[in-house]
N, C-alpha and C positions, 0 to 999 in steps of 0.2 A: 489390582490389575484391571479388575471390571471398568474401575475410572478412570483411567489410561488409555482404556480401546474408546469409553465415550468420549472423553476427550479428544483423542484424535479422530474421531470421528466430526467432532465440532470443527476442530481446526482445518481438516477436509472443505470443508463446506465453506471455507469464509478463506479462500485462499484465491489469492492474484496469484496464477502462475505465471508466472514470468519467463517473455523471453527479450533482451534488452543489450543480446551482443553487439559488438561492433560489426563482425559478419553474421547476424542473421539473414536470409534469407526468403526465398517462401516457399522452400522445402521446409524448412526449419517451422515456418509458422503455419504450414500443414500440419506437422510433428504435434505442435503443439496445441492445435484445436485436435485433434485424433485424442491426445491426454486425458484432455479436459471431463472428461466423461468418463467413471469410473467405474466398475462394478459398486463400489462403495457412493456412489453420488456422482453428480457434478461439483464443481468447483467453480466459486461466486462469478470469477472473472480471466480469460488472461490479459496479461497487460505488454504492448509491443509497442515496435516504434510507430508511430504516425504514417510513413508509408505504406505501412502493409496492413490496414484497415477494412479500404472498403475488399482486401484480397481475403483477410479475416471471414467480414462479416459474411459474405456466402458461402461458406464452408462451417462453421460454428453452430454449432446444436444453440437454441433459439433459446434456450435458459439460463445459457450464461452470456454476462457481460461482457465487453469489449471496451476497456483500459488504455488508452494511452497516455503517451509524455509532451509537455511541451517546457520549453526555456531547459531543456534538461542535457547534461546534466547539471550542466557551468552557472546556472541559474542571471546571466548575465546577458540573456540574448535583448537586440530591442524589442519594444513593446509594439511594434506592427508586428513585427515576425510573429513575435508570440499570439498574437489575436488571430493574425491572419489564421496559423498552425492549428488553433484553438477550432476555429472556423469550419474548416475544411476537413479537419478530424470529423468534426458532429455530421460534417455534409456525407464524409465516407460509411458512417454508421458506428462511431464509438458513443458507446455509452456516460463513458468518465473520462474525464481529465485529473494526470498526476503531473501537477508545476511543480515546478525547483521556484521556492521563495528567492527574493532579494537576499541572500542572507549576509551577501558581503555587505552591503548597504545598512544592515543591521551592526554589522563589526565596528563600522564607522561613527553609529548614531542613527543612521535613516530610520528611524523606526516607520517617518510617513511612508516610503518609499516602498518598504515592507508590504502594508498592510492596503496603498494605492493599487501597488500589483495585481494583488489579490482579488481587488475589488472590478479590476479591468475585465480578468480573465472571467471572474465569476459573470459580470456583467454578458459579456461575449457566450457563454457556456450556457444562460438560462437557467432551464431548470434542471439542468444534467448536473450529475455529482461532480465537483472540486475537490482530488487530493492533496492538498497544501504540505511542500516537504520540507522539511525545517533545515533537513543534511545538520543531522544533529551533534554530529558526529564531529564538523567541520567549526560549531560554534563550542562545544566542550563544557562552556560551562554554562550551572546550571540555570543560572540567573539568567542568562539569553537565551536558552533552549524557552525555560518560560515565558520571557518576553515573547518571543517567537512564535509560541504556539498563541497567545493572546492575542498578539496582532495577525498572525492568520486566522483566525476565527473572525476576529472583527472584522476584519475584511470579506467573510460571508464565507469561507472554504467551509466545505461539508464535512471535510477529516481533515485529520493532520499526521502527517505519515513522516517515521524517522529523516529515511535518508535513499538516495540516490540510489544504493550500492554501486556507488564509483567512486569511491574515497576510502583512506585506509580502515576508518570507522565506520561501521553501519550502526543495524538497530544495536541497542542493550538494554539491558533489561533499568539501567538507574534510567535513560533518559523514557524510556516507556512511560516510569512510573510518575517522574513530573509530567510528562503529557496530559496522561490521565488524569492527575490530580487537574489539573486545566479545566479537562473536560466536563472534570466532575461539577466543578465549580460554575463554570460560563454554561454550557448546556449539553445536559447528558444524550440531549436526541442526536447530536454529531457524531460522528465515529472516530476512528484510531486504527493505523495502520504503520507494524513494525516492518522494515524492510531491509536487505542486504544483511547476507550472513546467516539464514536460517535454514539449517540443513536439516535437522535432527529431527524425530517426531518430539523429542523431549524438548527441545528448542521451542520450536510451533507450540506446542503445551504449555511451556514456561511464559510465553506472551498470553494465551491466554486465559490461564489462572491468574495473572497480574490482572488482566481486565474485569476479572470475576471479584476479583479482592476488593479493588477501587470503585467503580463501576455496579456492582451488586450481580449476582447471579441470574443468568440468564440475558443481562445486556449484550453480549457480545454475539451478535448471530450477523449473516454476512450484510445486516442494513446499518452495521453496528463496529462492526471491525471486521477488519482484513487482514492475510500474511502476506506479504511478497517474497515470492519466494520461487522457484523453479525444482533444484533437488529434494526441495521436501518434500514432495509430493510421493516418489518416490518410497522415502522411509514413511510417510505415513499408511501406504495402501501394505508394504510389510506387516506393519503395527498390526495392521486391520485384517489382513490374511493371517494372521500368525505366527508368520515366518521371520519376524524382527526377533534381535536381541533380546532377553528377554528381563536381561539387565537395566536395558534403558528406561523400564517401567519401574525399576526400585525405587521406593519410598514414596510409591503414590498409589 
């Protein structure tokens, strides 16, 4: 149980809380900088849409990051919109950009297409972090989720994060673990980020102990990996008060 409260205390601390409804508002992303800041810590980032950035960033306790989307979620928008989005994100004060790769253009063969993208936005982004989304979910198998995370890397993304959560699939725990191996291999200084679908503190734990396994212990802290996630948060500050299940902690 000891390593179930450290654990979700890690997972805490390396969390995109997210908010990425279709009616958010900036009531909503008051709510959600108020979150942010726990009796148990802050939390790495949240992550919102692109307009409600520079409304974010004066209100947002100064330690956490500032996450948004671009090309998202349809991964199909043009490549000015996307730069432009890119642009004026950084102008309002976000910290990171999460793209939606090419990944229909991958379905096809584009692999250039893919990994061009990538290299636009990062171009545009500087020195700010690139979340590279594979929407892992949406390519299935494993052989292009691979491809995928290769060619976003080469294309210079800083992570490589599941998926959207806007398609029937999100994170899992099999496509995490080819990521990883990716990462492990091309360069362990990038990070990983599972996303859509992570409710649980046993969830948020299960990604990452998978990071701890591949990755080596102690990699995964928030320069290193992310959760996206919104209701976890939720069950993790349980975990961490006491008052969670106390089932959910079995056999760790």
């Amino acid at each position: 149980m000891t390593d179930f409260i450290a654990a979700a205390h890690r997972a805490l601390a390396c969390l995109d809380l997210t908010n990425l409804d279709d009616d958010c508002d900036a009531a909503a992303v008051d709510a959600l900088c108020a979150r942010a800041v726990t009796a148990h810590g802050s939390v790495a980032a949240i992550c919102i849409w692109p307009r409600f950035v520079a409304h974010a960033r004066a209100r947002l306790a100064p330690d956490v990051k500032i996450a948004t989307v671009v090309n998202f979620p349809s991964g199909t928008e043009p490549d000015e919109d996307v730069i432009a989005m890119t642009e004026q994100a950084l102008a309002d004060g976000a910290d990171e950009i999460d793209m939606v790769i090419a990944w229909h253009s991958l379905l096809e063969g584009g692999d250039q297409e893919v990994q061009a993208r990538v290299e636009r936005v990062k171009r545009a982004a500087g020195a700010s972090r690139i979340k590279a989304i594979l929407e892992t979910g949406m390519l299935e198998d494993p052989a292009l989720i691979r491809r995928a995370a290769h060619l976003a890397l080469a294309g210079g993304a800083d992570f490589i994060k599941t998926s959207t959560g806007k398609v029937p699939i999100n994170a899992t725990l099999a496509a995490a673990d080819i990521m990883l191996e990716v990462l492990h291999e091309v360069d362990p200084t990038r990070g990983f980020k599972p996303a859509g679908g992570i409710r649980s503190t046993r969830d948020a734990v299960n990604y990452l102990l998978r990071a701890d396994r591949v990755m080596g212990e102690g990699w995964a802290d928030p320069q290193h990996f992310r959760i996206g996630a919104s209701s976890a948060l939720t069950a993790l500050i349980a975990t961490l008060d006491g008052t969670a299940d106390p089932d959910e902690a079995e056999g760790y």
